[in-house]
N, C-alpha and C positions, 0 to 999 in steps of 0.2 A: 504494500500500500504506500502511495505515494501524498505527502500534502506538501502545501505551499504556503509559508509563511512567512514575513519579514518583520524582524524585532528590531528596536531599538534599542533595549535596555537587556542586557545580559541576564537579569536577577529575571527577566519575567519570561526569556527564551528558557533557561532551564528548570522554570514551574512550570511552564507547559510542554515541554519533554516528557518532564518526569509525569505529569499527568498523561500522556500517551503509553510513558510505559506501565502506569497504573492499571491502565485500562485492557493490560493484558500484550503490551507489543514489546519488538527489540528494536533497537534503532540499528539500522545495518548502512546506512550511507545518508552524508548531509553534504548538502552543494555548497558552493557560495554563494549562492543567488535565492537563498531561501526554499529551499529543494528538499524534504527531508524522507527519506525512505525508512519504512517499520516490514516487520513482517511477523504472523503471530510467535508468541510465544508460551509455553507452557509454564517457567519459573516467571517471578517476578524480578524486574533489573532497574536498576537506578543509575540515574544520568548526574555529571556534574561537570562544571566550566571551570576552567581556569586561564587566565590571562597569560602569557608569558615573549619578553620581547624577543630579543635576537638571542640564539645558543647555537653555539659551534657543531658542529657534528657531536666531537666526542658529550658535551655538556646536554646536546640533547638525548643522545642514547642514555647516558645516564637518568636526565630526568624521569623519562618513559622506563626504564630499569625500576628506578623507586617504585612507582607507583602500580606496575606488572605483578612486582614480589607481591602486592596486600591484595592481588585479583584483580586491577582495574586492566580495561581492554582502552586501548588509546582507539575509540572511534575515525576522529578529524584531528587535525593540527599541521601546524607546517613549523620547522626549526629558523622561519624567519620572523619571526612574529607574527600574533595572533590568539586571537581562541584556540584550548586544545578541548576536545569534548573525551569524556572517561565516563566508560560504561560497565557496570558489573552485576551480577545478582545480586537480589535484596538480602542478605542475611545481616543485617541489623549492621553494620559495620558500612555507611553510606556518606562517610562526610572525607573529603580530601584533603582535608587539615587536620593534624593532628593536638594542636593547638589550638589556643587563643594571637598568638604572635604570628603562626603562619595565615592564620587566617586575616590578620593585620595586614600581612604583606600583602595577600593577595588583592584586599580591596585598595592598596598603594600602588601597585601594579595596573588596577582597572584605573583606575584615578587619572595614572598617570598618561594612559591609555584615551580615556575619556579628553583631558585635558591638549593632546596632542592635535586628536581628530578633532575637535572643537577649534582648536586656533587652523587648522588645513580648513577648514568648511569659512570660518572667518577672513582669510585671506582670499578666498574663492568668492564670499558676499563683497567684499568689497571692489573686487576685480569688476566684477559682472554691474553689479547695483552702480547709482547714482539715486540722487535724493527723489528724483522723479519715478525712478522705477519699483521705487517699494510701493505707489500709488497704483491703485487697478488700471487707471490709463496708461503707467509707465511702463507696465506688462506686456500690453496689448502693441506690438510695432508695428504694427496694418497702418499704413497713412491714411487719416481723415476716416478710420473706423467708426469714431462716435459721433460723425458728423454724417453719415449713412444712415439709410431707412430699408424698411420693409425685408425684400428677400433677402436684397443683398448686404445690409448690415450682418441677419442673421447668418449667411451662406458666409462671409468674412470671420465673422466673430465664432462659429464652432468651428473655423478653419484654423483657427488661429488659437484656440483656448489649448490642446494640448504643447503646445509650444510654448505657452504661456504657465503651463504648468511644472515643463519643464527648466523656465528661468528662474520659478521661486523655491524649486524642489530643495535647492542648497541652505536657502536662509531655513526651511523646515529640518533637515538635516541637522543642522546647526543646535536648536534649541531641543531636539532630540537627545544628541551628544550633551550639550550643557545641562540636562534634569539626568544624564546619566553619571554623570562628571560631578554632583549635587548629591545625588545617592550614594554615591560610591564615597564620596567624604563625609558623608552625615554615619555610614556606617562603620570609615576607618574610627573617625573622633569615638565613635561608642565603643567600641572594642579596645579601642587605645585605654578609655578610661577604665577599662574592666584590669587589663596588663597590671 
């Protein structure tokens, strides 16, 4: 079985994993493109994220070493940075931290994550934008569009709206990453305080 879903916020892609594998599936392939393939399964298996930037060959095999030894199967990941997804049977033993401190790191790691692609989406708003184009006319680059009637405004203007949706996709993008970048530090600050 195959679904299609695109997340913005890490914490709420791996509740709704885990709710798939609830519901009786395994996650056997995840795309890039929000692509997720299951197929049934008889045990029950729990999913979890981890952030991780750049690791060398050897530092990556090792990483994926630790976490093999305690049962997890490394789904997705790439040793360039990225999400790694870890997948294992439920037997009560379901969290990838073995801490409170590693669990620190990890939400420092998203953060920092968060924080990156926030300022890449921010340098991309202001690339693109100008003070006009944040306004629904400054969208719209059809000359004299809202100065048209009848067909041909509307024949202009649905010609024109996914191109139009495509200029504002980045400033969306943008405040996506920053409430992810928000999270991710509202939850390092609590855990720090617990350390």
């Amino acid at each position: 079985m195959k679904k299609f879903k695109i997340f913005s916020n890490v914490l709420n892609e791996e509740k709704w994993l885990n709710e798939q594998l609830t519901a009786g599936y395994k996650c056997i392939n995840i795309s890039g493109y929000g692509s997720y393939s299951f197929e049934p399964a008889e045990k029950k298996y729990v999913i979890r994220l981890d952030y991780q930037g750049y690791l060398s060959s050897e530092k990556f095999n090792e990483y994926k070493a630790i976490y093999e030894d305690f049962g997890w199967v490394h789904v997705k990941g790439s040793r360039f940075s990225g999400l790694h997804y870890w997948q294992k049977e439920n037997d009560g033993q379901t969290e990838i931290f073995s801490d409170k401190q590693s669990l620190s790191n990890y939400y420092k790691r998203l953060m920092n994550y968060a924080s990156s692609t926030a300022v890449l989406f921010l340098v991309l708003i202001f690339t693109l934008y100008n003070a006009n184009s944040i306004q629904i006319n400054g969208i719209y680059l059809t000359p004299g569009l809202w100065e048209m009637e009848g067909k041909k405004f509307w024949f202009a203007f649905l010609f024109e709206t996914p191109f139009a949706i495509f200029r504002i996709i980045p400033l969306f993008l943008f405040i996506a990453v920053s409430i992810l970048y928000i999270n991710s530090y509202r939850n390092y600050k609590e855990i720090k305080q617990l350390l």
